[in-house]
N, C-alpha and C positions, 0 to 999 in steps of 0.2 A: 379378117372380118371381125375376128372378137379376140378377147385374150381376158385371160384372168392371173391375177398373181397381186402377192402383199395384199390381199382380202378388199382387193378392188375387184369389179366388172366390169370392160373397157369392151367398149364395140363400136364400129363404123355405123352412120346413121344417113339413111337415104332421102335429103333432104329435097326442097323446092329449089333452093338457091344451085345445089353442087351436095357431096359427100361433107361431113362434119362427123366427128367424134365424142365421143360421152364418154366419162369414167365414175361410176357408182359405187361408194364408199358408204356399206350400214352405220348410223354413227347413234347413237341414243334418240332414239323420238321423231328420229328423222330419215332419210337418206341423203349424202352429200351426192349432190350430180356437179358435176366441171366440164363443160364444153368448147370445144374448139367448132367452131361455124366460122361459114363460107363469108356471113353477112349476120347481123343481129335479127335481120327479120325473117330468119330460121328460126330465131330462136321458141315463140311461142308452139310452132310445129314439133320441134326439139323436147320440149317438156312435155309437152302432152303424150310422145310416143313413148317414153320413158316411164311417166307413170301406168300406160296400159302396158309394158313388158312388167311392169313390179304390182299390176292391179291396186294401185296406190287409191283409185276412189270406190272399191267396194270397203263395206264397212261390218268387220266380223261378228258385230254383233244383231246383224241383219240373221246370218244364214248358220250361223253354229250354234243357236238353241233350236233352229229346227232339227239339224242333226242330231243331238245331245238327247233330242226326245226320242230318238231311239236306243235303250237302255245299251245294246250291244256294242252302240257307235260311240256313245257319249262320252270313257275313257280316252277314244283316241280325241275326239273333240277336246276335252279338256288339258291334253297333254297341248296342243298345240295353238291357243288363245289368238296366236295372230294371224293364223291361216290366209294365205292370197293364192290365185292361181296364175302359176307363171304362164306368163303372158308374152308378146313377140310385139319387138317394136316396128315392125313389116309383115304384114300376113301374107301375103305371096312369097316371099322369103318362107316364111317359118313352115306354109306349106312345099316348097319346091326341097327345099332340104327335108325332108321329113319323107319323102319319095327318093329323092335322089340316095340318102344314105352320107353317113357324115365324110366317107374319106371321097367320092365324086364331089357331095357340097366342098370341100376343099381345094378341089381340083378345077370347079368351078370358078372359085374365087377370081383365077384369071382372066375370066370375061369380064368381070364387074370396070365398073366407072374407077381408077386410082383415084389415091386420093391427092391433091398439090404436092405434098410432102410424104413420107411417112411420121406417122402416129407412134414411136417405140414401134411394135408389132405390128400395128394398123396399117394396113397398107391397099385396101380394095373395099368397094363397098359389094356388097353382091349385087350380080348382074340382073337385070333387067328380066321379066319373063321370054322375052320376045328374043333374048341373047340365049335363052336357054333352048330355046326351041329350034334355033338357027345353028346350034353350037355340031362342030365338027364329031361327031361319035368318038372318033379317036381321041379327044380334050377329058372326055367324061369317063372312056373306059366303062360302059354299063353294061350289063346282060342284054341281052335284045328287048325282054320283057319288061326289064324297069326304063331300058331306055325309050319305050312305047309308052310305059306310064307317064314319065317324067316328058317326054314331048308332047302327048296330049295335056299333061296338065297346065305346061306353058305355054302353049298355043289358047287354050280356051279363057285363061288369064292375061296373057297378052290382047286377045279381041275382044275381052271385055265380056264373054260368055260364061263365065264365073267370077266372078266378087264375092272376097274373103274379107273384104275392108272392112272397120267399126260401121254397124249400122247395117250389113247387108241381109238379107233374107236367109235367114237361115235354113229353111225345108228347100228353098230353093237349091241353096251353094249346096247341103248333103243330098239330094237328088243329083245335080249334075254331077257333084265327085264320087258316086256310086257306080255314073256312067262309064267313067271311064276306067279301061283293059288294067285289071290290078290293084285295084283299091276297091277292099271290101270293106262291110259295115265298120271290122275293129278301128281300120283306118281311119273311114270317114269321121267314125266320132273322134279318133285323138284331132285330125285337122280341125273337128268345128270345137272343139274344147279347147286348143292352142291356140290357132290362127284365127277364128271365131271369134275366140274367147267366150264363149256358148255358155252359162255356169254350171248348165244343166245337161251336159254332154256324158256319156257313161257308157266308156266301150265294154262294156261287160262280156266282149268273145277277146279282150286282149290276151293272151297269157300271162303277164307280169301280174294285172291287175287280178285277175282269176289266183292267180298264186298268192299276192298279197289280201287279199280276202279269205283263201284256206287258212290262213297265218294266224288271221284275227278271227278265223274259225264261222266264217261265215259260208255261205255256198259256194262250193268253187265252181260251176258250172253254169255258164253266161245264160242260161235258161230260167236258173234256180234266183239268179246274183242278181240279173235285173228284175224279178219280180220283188225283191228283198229290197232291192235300191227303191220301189216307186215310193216308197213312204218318205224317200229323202229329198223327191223333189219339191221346188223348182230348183235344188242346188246339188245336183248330184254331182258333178266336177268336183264338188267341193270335196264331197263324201270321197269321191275316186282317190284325192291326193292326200287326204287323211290316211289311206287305205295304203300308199307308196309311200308318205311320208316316212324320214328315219328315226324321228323321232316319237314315232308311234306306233315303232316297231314292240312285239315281244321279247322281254328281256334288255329293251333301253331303260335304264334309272328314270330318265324323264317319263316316260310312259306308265311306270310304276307307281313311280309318288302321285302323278296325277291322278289313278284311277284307284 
């Protein structure tokens, strides 16, 4: 479904026509994208999916002098000028993996649509919600508990009882994925901050993110962390991957010189 190597990012892309391929090459001032499509008239579905995985239309200088005005955050803000939030060029995808766990999403891959040929690596696009929900237990290998998560979550994406698309209600999608058996608050916000793409998403009970916030010596306890986050809305996402970012780590050079 995806593959990375020689400082490309290559992934299968779920298109109108059939499956099509992308390969993303950082190149100065830009990103190169190279496509393989079914039909040219993917192609404008094709770039647009692409600039929301690389958050290629928000603009850093919208949302990191709000951050910046808090004196605590502003170091990591300035270490990292270009900040985007990684983004999923499928939101159903990027939430059903993100439940299922990366080596089931792999194992997955086998239900997906192939693709004509293979792609180098590329060889499946991920499977449909409706293939996830119908999929054999045995295919997935899952605990009984994630594979109750992971089938509710495909089922109510498959019938159209949550929408994670660009554009969807957001209070809406995080109520109903609240709903379901296994997926608590920290969850819900990484899915409405990824799959969402939410800016303002802030799972402040994650442990990663709790641990990287003690780091940068802020409150490590999701009680104490989001009352400290409100002053960073409406871009807390942003804050959160400032907060993971590596280059805004303690004791990176980068982080250094900048603060």
């Amino acid at each position: 479904m995806e593959d990375y190597a020689d400082g490309a990012y290559r992934r299968v892309l779920r298109l109108p026509s059939g499956p099509g391929t992308v390969t993303l090459r950082p190149e100065l001032g830009h990103v190169h994208a190279a496509f393989q499509l079914a039909t040219l008239a993917d192609l404008t579905a094709a770039v647009a999916r692409c600039r929301r995985l690389l958050d290629l239309d928000a603009d850093p200088q919208t949302y990191l002098p709000i951050l910046a005005a808090d004196p605590a955050l502003a170091p990591l803000a300035t270490a990292v000028p270009g900040l985007r939030l990684p983004g999923t060029a499928d939101s159903a995808e990027a939430a059903l993996r993100a439940v299922l766990g990366p080596a089931a999403a792999a194992r997955a891959a086998a239900l997906g649509e192939p693709l004509p040929a293979p792609d180098g690596a590329l060889t499946h696009a991920f499977p449909e919600p409706a293939a996830i929900a119908a999929a054999d237990p045995a295919t997935l290998r899952l605990s009984p508990a994630r594979d109750r998560s992971t089938r509710e979550l495909a089922t109510r994406l498959a019938h159209g009882e949550l929408a994670v698309d660009e554009g969807a209600d957001r209070a809406a999608a995080r109520s109903t994925l609240l709903a379901i058996p296994g997926i608590g608050p920290a969850l819900a916000e990484q899915l409405a901050l990824r799959a969402l793409a939410d800016p303002d998403a802030f799972p402040a009970s994650d442990p990663q993110l709790r641990a990287a916030a003690r780091r940068h010596r802020f409150p490590g306890n999701a009680t104490d962390l989001a009352k400290h986050a409100r002053q960073w809305r409406p871009w807390r996402g942003y804050a959160a991957h400032l907060l993971w970012h590596p280059q805004a780590q303690p004791g990176n050079p980068c982080s250094r010189s900048a603060s």
